[in-house]
C-alpha positions as CSV (number, residue, x, y, z in Angstrom):
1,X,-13.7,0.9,-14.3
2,X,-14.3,3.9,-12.7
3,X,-14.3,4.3,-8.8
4,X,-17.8,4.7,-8.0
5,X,-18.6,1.8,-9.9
6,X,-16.3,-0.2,-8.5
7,X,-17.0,1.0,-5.1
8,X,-20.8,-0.1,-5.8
9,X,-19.7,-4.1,-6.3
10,X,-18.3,-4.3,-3.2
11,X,-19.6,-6.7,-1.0
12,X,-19.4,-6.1,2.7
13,X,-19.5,-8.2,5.2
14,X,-22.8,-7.8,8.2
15,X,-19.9,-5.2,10.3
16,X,-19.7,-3.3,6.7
17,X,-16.2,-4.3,6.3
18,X,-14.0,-6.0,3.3
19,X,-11.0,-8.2,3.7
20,X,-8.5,-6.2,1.6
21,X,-4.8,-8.2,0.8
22,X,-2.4,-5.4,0.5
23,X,0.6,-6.7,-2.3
24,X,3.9,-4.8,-3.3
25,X,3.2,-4.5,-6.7
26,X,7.0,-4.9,-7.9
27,X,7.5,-8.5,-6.1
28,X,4.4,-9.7,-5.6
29,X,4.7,-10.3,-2.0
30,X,1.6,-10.3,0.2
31,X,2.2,-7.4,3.1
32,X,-0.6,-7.4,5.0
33,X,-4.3,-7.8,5.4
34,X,-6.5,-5.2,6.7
35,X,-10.4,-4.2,6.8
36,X,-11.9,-1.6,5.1
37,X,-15.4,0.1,5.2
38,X,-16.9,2.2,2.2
39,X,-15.5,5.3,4.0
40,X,-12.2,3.7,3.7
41,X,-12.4,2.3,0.4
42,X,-13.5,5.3,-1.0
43,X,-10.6,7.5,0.7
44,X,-7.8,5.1,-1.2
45,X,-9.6,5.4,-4.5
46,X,-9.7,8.8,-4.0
47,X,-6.0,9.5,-2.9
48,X,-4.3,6.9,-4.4
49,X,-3.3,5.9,-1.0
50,X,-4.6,3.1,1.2
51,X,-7.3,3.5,3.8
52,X,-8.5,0.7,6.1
53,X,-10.6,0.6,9.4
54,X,-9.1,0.1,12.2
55,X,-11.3,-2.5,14.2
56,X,-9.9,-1.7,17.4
57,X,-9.7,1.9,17.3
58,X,-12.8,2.0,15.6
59,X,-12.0,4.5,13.1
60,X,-10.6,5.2,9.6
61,X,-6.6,4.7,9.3
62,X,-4.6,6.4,6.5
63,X,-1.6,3.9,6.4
64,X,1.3,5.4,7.1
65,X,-0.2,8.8,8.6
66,X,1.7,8.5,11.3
67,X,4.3,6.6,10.7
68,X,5.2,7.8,6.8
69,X,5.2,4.5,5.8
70,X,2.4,5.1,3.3
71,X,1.3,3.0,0.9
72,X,0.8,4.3,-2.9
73,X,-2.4,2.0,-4.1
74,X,-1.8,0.9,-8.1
75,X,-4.2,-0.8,-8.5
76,X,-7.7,-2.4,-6.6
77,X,-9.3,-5.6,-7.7
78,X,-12.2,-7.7,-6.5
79,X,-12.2,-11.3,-6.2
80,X,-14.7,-13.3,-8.5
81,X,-17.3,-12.8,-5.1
82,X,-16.9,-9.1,-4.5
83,X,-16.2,-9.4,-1.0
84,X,-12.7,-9.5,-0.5
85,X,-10.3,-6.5,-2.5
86,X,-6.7,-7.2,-3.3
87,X,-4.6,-4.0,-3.6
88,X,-1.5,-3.4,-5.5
89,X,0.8,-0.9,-3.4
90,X,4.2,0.2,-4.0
91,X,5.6,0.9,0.0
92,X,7.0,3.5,1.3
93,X,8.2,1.7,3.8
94,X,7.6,-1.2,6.2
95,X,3.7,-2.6,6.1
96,X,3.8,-4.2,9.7
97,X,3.9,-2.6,12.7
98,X,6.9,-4.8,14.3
99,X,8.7,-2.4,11.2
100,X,9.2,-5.8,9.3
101,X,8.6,-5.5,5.5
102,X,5.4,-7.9,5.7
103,X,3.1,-8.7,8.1
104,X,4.0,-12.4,7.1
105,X,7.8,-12.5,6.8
106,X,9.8,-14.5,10.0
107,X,10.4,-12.0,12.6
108,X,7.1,-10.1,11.9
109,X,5.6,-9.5,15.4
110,X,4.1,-12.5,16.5
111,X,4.4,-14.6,13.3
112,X,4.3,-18.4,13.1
113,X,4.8,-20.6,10.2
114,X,3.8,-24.6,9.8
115,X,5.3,-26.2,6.6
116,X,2.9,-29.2,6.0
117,X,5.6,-31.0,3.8
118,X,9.3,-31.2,3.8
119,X,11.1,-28.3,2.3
120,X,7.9,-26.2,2.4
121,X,6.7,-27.7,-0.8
């Protein structure tokens, strides 16, 4: 599909924004979770690198600008309601800001688990 098109399904949500669940594409792990706008959406599509909004800076975040920790999108896929995108990203470093892989791993910054059955499963 190509990029307008896909851009064009999106669903946002009444802020203009789209959950996006940012995966390493080798492992499958989830990394993080961000927002993006169209702005956004359309700068990762168009640079092959991820673009979110930041909600509390209020303005559009190249991911790893700063911090070199880019991430290289693969791939971009809506889910069956359009209003939530999953990208595939292979990282050039650590997705959280605490400089844990994920966002989601134990020592992340502020992460908690609850395991709802023995053994976690």
């Amino acid at each position: 599909m190509d990029p307008q098109t896909f851009l064009d399904l999106v669903r946002y949500n009444a802020d203009g924004l789209v959950p996006c669940v940012v995966q390493d594409a080798a492992g499958g792990e989830v990394l993080m979770v961000a927002f993006a706008n169209a702005e956004a959406l359309a700068a990762t599509l168009a640079t092959g690198e991820a673009h979110f909004w930041s909600r509390s800076r209020r303005e559009l975040w190249h991911k790893g600008g700063t911090s070199g920790s880019v991430q290289r999108v693969l791939s971009a896929r809506l889910d069956c309601d359009h209003d939530t995108v999953l990208i595939a990203v292979r990282p050039a470093g650590p997705a959280c800001h605490s400089g844990a892989v994920s966002c989601f791993r134990d020592g992340a910054s502020g992460g908690a688990v609850v395991e709802l059955e023995p053994g976690g499963g």
